[in-house]
GUFIKOL-746173 format. One record per residue: residue number from 0; x, y, z of N, C-alpha, C in turn. Coordinates in nm, 3 decimals, decimal comma. Atoms other than C-alpha are relative to their C-alpha. Layout:
# residues N
+-----+---------+---------+---------+---------+---------+---------+---------+---------+---------+
: pos :   neast :  nnorth :     nup :  caeast : canorth :    caup :   ceast :  cnorth :     cup :
+-----+---------+---------+---------+---------+---------+---------+---------+---------+---------+
: NUM :       X :       Y :       Z :       X :       Y :       Z :       X :       Y :       Z :
...
+-----+---------+---------+---------+---------+---------+---------+---------+---------+---------+
# end
This chain:
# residues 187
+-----+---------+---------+---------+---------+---------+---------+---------+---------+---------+
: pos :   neast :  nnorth :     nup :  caeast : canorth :    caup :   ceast :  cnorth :     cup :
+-----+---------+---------+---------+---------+---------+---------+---------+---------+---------+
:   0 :   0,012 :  -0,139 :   0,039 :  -0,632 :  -2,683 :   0,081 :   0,127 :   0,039 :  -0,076 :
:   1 :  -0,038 :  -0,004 :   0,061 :  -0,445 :  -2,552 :  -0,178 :   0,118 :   0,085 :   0,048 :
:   2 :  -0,069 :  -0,060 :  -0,107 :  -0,111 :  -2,368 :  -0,053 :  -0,032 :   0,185 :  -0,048 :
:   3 :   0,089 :  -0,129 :   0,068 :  -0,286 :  -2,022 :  -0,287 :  -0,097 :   0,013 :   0,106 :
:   4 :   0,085 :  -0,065 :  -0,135 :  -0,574 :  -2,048 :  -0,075 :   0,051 :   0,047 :   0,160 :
:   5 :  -0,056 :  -0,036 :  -0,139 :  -0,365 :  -2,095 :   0,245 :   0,053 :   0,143 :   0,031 :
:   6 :  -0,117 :  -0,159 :   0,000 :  -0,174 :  -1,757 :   0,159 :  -0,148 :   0,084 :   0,050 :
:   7 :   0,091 :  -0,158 :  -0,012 :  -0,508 :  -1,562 :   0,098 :  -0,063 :   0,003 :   0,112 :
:   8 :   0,056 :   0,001 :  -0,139 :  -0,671 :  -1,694 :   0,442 :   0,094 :   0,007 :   0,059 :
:   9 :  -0,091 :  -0,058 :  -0,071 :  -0,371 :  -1,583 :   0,632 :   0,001 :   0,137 :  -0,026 :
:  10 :   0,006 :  -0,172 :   0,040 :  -0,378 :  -1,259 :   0,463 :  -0,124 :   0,043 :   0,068 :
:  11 :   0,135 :  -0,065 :  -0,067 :  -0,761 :  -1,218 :   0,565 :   0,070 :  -0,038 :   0,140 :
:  12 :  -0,046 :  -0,051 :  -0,117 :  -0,619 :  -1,336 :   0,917 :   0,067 :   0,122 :   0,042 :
:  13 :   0,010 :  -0,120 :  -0,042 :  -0,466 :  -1,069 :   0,944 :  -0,006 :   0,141 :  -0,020 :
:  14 :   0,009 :  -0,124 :   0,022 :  -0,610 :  -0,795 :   0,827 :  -0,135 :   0,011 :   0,077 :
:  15 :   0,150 :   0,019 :  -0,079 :  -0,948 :  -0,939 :   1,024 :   0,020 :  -0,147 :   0,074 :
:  16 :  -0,012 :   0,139 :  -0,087 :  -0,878 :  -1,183 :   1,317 :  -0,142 :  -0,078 :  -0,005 :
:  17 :   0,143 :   0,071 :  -0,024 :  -1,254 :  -1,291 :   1,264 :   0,000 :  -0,086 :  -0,134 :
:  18 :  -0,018 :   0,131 :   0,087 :  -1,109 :  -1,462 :   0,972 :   0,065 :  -0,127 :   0,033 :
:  19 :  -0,029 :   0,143 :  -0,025 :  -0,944 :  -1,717 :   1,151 :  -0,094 :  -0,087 :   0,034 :
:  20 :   0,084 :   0,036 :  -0,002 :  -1,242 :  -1,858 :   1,188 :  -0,048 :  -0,139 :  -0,121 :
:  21 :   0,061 :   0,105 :   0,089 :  -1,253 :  -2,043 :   0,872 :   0,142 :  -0,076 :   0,043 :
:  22 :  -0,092 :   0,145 :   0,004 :  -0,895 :  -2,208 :   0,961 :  -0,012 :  -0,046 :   0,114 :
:  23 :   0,063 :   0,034 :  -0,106 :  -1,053 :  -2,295 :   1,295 :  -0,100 :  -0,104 :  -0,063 :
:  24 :   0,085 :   0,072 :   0,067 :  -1,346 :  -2,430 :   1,056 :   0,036 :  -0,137 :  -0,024 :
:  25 :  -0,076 :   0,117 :   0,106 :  -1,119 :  -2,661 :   0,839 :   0,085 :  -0,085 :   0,094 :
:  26 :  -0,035 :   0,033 :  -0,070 :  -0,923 :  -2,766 :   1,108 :   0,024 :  -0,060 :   0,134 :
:  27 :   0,048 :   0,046 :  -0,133 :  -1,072 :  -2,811 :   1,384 :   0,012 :  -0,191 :   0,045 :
:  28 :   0,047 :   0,155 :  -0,031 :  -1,187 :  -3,184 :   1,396 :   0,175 :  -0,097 :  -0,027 :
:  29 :  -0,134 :   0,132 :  -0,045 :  -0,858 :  -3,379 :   1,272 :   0,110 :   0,057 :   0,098 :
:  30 :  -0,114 :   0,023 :  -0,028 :  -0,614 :  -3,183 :   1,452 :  -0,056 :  -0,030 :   0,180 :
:  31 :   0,062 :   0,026 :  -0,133 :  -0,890 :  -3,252 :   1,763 :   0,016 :  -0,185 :   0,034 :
:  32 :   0,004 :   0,141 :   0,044 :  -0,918 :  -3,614 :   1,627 :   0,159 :  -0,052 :   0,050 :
:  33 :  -0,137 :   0,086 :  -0,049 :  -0,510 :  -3,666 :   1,669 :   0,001 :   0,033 :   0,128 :
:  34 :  -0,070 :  -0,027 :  -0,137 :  -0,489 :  -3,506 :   2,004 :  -0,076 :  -0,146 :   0,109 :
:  35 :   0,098 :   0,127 :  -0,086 :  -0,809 :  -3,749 :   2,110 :   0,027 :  -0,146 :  -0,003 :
:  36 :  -0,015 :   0,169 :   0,013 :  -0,651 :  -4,051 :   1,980 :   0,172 :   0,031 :   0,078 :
:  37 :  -0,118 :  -0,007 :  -0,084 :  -0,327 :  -3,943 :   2,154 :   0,022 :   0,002 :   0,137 :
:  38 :   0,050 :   0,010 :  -0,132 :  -0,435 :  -3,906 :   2,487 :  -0,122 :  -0,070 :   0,044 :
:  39 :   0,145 :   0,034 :  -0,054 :  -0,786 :  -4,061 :   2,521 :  -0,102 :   0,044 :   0,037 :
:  40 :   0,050 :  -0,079 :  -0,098 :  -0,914 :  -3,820 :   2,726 :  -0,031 :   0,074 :  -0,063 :
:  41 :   0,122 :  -0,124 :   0,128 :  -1,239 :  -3,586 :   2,558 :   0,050 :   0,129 :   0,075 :
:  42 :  -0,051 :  -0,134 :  -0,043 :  -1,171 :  -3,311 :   2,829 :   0,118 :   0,023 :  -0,009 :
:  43 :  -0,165 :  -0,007 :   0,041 :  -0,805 :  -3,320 :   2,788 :   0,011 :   0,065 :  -0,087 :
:  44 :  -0,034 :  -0,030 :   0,169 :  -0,823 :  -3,328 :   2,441 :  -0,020 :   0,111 :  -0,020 :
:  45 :   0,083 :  -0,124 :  -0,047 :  -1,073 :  -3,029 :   2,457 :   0,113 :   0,095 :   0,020 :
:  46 :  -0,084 :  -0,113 :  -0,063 :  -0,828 :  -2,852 :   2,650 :   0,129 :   0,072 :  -0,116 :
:  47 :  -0,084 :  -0,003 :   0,122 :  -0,541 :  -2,913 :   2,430 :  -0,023 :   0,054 :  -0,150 :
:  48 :   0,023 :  -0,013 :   0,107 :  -0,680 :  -2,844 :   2,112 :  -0,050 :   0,089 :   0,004 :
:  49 :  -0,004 :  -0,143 :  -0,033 :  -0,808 :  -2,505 :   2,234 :   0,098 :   0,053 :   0,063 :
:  50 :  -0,171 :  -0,109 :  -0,033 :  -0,470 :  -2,386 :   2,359 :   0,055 :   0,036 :  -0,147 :
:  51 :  -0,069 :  -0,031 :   0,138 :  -0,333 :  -2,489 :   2,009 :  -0,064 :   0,078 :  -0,080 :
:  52 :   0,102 :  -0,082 :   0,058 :  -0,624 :  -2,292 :   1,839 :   0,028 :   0,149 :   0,053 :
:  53 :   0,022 :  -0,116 :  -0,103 :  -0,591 :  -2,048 :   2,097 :   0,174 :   0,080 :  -0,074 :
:  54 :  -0,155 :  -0,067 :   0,018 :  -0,189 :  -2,006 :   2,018 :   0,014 :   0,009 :  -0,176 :
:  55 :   0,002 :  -0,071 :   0,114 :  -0,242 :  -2,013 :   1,649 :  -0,045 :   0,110 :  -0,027 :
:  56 :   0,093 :  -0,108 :   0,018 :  -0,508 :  -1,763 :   1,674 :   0,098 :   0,194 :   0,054 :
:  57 :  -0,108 :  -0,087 :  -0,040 :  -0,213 :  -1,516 :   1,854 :   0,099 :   0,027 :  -0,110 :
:  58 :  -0,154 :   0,005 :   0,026 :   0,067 :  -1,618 :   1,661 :  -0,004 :   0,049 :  -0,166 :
:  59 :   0,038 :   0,001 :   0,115 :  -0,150 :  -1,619 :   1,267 :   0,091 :   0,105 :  -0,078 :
:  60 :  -0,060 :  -0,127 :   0,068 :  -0,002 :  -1,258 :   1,212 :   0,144 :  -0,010 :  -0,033 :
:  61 :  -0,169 :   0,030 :   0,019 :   0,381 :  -1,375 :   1,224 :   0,010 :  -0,131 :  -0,064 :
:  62 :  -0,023 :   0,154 :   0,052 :   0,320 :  -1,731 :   1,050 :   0,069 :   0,053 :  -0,164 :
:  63 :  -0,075 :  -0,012 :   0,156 :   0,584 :  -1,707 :   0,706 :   0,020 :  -0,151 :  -0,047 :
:  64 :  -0,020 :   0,151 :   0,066 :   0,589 :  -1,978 :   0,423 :   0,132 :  -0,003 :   0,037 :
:  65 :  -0,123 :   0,091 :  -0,019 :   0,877 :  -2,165 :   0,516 :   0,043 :  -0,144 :  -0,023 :
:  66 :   0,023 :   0,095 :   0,031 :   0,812 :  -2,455 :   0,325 :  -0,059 :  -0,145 :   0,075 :
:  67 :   0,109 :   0,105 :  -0,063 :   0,546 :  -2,597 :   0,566 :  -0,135 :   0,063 :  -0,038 :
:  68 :   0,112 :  -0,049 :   0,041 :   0,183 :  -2,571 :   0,512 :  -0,090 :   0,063 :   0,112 :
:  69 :   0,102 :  -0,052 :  -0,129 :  -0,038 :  -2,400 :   0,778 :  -0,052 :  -0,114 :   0,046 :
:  70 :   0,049 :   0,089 :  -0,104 :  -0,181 :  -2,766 :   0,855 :   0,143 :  -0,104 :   0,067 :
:  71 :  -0,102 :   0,020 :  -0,047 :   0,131 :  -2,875 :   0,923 :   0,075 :   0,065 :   0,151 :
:  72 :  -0,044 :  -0,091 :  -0,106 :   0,207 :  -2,573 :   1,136 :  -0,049 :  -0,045 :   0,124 :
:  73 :   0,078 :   0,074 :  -0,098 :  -0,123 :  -2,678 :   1,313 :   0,039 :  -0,104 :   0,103 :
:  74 :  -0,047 :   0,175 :  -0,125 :  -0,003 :  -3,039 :   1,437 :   0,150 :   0,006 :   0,010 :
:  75 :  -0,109 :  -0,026 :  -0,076 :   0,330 :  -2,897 :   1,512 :  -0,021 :   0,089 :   0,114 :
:  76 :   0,051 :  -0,047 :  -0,111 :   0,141 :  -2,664 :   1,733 :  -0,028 :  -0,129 :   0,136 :
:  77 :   0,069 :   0,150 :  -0,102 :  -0,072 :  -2,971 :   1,889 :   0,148 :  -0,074 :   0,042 :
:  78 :  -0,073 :   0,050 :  -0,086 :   0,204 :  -3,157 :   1,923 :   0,117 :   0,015 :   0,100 :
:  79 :  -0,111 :  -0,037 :  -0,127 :   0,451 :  -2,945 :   2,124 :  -0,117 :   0,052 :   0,125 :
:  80 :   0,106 :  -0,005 :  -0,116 :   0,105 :  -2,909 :   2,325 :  -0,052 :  -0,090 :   0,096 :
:  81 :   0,003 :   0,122 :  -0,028 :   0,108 :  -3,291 :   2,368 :   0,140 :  -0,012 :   0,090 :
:  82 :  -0,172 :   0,020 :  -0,091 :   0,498 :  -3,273 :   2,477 :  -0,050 :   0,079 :   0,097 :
:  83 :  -0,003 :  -0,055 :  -0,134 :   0,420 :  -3,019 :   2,730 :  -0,109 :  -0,107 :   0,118 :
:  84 :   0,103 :   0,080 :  -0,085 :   0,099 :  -3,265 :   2,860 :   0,121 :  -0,061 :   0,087 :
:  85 :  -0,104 :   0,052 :  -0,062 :   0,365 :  -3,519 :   2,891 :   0,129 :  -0,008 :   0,059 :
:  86 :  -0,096 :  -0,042 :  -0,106 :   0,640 :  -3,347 :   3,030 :  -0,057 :   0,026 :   0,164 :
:  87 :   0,070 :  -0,021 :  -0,099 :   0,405 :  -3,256 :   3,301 :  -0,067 :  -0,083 :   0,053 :
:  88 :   0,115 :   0,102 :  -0,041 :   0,233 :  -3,449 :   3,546 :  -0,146 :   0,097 :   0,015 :
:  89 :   0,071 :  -0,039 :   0,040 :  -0,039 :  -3,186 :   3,510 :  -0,033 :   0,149 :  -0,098 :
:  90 :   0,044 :  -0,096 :   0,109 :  -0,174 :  -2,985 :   3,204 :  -0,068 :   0,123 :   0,055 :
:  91 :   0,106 :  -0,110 :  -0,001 :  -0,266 :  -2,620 :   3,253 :   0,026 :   0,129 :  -0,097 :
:  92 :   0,023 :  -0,128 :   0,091 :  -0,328 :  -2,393 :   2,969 :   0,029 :   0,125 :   0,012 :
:  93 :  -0,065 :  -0,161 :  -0,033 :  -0,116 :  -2,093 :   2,933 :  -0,118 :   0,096 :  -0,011 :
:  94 :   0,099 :  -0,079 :   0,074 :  -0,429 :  -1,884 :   2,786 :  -0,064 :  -0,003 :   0,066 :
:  95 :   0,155 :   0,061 :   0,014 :  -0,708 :  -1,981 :   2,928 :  -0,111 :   0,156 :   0,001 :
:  96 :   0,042 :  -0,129 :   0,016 :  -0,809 :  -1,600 :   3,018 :   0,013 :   0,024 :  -0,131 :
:  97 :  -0,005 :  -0,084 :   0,137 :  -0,721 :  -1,510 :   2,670 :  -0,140 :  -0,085 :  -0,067 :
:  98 :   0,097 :   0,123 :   0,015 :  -0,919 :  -1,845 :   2,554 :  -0,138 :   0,075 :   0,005 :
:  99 :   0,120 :  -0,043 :  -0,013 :  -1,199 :  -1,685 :   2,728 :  -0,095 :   0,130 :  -0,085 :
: 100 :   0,035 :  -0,141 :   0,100 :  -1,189 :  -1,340 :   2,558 :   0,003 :  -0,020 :  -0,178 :
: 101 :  -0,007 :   0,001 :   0,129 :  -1,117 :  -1,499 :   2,242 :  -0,115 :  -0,010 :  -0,101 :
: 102 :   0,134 :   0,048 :   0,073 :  -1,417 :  -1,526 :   1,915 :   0,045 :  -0,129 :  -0,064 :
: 103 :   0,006 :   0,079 :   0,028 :  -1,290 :  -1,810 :   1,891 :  -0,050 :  -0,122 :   0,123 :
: 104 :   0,024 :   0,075 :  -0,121 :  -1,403 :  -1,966 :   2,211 :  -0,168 :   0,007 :  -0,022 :
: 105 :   0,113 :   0,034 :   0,035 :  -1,768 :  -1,876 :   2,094 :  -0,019 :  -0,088 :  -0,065 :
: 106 :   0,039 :   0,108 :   0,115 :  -1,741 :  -2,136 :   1,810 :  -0,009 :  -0,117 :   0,113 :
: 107 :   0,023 :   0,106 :  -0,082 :  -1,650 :  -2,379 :   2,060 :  -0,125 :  -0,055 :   0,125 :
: 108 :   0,117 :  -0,005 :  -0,069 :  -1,909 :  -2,299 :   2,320 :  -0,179 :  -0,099 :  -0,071 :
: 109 :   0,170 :   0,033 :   0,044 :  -2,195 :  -2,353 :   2,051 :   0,013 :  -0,120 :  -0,093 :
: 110 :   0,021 :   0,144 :   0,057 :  -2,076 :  -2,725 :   1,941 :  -0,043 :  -0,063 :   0,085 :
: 111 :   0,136 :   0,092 :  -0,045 :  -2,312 :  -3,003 :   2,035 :   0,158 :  -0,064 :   0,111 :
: 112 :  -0,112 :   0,083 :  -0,045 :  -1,987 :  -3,116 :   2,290 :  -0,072 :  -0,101 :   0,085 :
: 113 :   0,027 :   0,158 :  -0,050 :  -2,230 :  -3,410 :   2,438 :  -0,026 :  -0,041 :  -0,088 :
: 114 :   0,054 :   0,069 :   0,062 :  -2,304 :  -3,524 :   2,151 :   0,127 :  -0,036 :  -0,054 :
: 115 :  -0,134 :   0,005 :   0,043 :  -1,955 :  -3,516 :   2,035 :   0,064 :  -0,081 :   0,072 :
: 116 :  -0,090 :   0,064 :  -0,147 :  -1,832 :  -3,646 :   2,359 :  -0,080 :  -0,155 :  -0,034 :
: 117 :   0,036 :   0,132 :   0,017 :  -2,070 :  -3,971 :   2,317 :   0,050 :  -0,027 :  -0,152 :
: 118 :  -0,011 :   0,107 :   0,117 :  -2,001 :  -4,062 :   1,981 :   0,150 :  -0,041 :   0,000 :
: 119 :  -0,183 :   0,011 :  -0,027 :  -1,609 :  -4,013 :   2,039 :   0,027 :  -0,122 :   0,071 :
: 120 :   0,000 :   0,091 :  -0,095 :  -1,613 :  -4,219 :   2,334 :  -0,059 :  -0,116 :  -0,032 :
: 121 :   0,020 :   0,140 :   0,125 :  -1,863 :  -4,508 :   2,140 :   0,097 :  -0,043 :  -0,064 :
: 122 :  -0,099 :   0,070 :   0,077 :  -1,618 :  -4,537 :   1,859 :   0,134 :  -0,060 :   0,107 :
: 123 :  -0,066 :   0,038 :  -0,093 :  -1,351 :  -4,547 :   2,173 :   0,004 :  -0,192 :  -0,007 :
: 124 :   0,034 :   0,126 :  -0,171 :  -1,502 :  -4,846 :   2,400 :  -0,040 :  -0,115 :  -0,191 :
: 125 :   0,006 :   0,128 :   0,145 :  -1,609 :  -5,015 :   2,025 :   0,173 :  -0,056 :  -0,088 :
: 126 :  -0,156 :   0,047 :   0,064 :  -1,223 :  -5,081 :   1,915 :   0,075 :  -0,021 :   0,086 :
: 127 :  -0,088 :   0,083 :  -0,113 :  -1,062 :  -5,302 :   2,162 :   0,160 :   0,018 :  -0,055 :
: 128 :  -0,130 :   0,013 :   0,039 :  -0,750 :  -5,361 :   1,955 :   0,067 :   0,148 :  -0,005 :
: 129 :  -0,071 :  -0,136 :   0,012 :  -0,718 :  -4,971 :   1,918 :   0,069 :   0,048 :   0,128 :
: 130 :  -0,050 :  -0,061 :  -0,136 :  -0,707 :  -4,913 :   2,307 :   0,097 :  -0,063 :   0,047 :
: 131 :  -0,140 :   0,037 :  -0,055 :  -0,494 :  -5,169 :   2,363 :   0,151 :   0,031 :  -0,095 :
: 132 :  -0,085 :  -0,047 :   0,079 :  -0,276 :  -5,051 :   2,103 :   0,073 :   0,147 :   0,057 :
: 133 :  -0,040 :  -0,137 :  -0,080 :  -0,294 :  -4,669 :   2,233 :   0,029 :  -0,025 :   0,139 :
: 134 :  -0,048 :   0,022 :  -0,094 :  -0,228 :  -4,780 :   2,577 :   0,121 :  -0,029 :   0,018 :
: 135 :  -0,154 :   0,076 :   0,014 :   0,068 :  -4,997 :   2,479 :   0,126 :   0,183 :  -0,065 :
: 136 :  -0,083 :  -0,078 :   0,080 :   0,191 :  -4,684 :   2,235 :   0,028 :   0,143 :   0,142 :
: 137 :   0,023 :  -0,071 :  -0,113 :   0,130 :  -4,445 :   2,525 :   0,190 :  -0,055 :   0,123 :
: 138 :  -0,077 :   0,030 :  -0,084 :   0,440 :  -4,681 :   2,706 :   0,125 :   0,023 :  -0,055 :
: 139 :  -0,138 :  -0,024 :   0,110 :   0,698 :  -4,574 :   2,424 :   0,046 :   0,130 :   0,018 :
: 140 :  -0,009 :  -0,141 :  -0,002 :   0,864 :  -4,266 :   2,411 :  -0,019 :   0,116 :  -0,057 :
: 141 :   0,118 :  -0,112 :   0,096 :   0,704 :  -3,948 :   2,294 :   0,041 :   0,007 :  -0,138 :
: 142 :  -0,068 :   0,025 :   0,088 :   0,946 :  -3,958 :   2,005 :  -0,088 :  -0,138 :  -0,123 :
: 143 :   0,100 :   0,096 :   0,047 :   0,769 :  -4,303 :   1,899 :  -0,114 :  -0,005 :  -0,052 :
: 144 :   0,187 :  -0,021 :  -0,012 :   0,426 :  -4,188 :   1,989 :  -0,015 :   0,099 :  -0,126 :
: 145 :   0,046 :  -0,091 :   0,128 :   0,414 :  -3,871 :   1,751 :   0,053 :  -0,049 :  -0,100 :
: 146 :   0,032 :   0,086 :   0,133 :   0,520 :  -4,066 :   1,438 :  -0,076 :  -0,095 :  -0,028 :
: 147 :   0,083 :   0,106 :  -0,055 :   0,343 :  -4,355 :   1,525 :  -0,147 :   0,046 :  -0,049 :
: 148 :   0,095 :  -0,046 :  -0,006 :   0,044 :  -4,141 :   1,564 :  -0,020 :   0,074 :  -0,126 :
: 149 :  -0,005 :  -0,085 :   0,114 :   0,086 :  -3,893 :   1,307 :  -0,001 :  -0,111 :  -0,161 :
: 150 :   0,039 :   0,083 :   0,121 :   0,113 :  -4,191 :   1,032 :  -0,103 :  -0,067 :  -0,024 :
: 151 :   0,150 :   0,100 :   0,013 :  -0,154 :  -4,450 :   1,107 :  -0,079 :   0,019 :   0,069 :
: 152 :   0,118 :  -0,064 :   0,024 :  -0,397 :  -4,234 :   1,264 :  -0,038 :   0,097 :  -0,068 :
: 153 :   0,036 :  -0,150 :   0,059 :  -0,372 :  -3,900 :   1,105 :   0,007 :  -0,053 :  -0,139 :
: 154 :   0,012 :   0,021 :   0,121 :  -0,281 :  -4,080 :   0,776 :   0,092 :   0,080 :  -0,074 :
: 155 :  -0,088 :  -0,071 :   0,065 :   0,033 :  -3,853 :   0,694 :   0,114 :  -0,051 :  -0,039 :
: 156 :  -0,091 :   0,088 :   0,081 :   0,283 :  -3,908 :   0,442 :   0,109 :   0,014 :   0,127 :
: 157 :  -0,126 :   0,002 :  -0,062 :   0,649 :  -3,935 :   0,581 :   0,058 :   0,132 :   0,040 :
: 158 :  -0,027 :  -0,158 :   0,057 :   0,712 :  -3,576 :   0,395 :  -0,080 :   0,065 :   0,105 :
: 159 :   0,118 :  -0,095 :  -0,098 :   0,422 :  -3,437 :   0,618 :   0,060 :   0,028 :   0,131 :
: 160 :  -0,053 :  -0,001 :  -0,146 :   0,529 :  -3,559 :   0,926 :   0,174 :   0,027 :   0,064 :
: 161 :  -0,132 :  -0,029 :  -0,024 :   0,901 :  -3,460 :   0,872 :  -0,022 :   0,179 :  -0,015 :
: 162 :   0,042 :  -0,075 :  -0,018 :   0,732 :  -3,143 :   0,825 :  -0,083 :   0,085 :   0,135 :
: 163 :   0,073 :  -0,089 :  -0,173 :   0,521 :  -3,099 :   1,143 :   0,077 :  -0,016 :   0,084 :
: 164 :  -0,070 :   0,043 :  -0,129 :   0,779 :  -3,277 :   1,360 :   0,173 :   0,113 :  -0,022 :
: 165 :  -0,153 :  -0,114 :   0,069 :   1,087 :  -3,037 :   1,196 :   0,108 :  -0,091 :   0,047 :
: 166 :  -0,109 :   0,057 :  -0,055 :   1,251 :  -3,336 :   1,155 :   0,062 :  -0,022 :  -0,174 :
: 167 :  -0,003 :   0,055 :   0,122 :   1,448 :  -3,538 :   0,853 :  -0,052 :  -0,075 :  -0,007 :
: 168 :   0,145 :   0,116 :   0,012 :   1,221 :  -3,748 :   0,663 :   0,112 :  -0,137 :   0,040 :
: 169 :  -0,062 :   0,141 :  -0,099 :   1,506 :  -4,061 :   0,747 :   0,027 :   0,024 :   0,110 :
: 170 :   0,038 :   0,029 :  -0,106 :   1,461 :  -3,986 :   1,061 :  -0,119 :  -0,002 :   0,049 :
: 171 :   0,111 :   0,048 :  -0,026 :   1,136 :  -4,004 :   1,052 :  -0,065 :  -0,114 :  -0,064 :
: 172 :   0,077 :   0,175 :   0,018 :   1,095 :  -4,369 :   0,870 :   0,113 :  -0,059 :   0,137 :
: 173 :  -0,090 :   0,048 :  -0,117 :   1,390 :  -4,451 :   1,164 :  -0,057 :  -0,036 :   0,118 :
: 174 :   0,060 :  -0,033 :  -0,088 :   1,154 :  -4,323 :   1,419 :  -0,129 :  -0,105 :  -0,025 :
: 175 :   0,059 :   0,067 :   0,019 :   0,914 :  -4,503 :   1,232 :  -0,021 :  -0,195 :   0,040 :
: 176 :  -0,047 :   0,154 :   0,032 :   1,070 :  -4,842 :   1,195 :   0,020 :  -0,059 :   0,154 :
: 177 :  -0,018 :   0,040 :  -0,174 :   1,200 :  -4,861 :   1,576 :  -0,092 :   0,015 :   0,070 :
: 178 :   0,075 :  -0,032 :  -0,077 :   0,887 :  -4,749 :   1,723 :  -0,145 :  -0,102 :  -0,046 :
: 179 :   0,105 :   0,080 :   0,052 :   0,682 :  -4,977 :   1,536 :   0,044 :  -0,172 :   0,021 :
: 180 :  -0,100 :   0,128 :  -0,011 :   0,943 :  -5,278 :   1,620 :  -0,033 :   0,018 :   0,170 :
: 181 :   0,027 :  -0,031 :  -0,095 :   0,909 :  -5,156 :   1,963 :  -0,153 :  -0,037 :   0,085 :
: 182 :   0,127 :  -0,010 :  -0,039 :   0,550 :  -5,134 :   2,011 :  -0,085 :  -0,153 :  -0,023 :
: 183 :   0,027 :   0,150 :  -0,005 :   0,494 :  -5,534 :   1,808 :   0,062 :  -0,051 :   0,136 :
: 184 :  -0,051 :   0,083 :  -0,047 :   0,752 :  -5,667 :   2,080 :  -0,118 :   0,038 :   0,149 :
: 185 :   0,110 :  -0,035 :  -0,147 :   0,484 :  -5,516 :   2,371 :  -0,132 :  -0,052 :  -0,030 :
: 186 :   0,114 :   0,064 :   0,005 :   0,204 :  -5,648 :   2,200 :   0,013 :  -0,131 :  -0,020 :
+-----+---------+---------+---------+---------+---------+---------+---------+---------+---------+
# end
């Protein structure tokens, strides 16, 4: 999305919260897709990826260009949603009352989520080398995991992910390089 369009659907956010709806639309699936290949877990994920929805959907009205892009913002959301998983030995959703009252919790309600849930879980249990891969990456430190993840599943440049992670991009091929040196010597 173009960073023109991004401006004017922030502007309709907020002048009509029933416009976040389309960056709920556009967004939904990959930044659901990284949380699901980051944890494994469909209800988890679920959970996670409606908090971050949930806390963009709050926060839309105060978001300023700051030379990140709103999907960027996104999987810097998700992933300080992922750090809190794993700081915690259990996940519980600041929102979830809000969650409930939100129109954005109708969208979610009226997706096919068994049908979603089986095909997720298929592709899963069908890629051996992936699980043992995410299992192994899972034993690294979160530091590892979100570049790791953020490059060769999400498919983001360096620039991107020095962007969502608010880091420098050489420290994020660093992060790269050791965590990927790391993760061969376990496999």
């Amino acid at each position: 999305m173009s960073p023109d369009h991004e401006a004017k659907l922030i502007e309709q956010c907020r002048a009509d919260p029933a416009a976040f709806g389309g960056v709920f639309d556009c967004w939904y699936k990959p930044v659901f897709g990284y949380i699901m290949r980051r944890t494994g877990d469909y209800d988890l994920s679920r959970d996670i990826a409606a908090e971050t929805f949930l806390k963009a959907f709050l926060k839309i009205g105060s978001f300023r260009w700051r030379g990140i892009s709103l999907s960027a913002w996104l999987y810097r959301i998700a992933s300080n949603e992922l750090n809190m998983y794993y700081r915690s030995s259990k996940y519980r959703p600041q929102s979830l009352q809000q969650l409930m009252e939100s129109p954005a919790m109708e969208r979610l309600l009226h997706q096919s989520a068994d049908d979603e849930r089986e095909i997720i879980e298929n592709e899963l249990k069908a890629n051996n080398d992936y699980n043992l891969i995410r299992v192994n990456l899972l034993k690294l430190d979160i530091k590892y995991q979100e570049v790791i993840a953020l490059r060769y599943f999400e498919q983001k440049t360096n620039s991107e992910i020095s962007q969502i992670l608010d880091k420098n991009e050489g420290t994020v091929k660093s992060l790269l390089s050791r965590g990927l040196e790391k993760l061969r010597n376990m496999l």
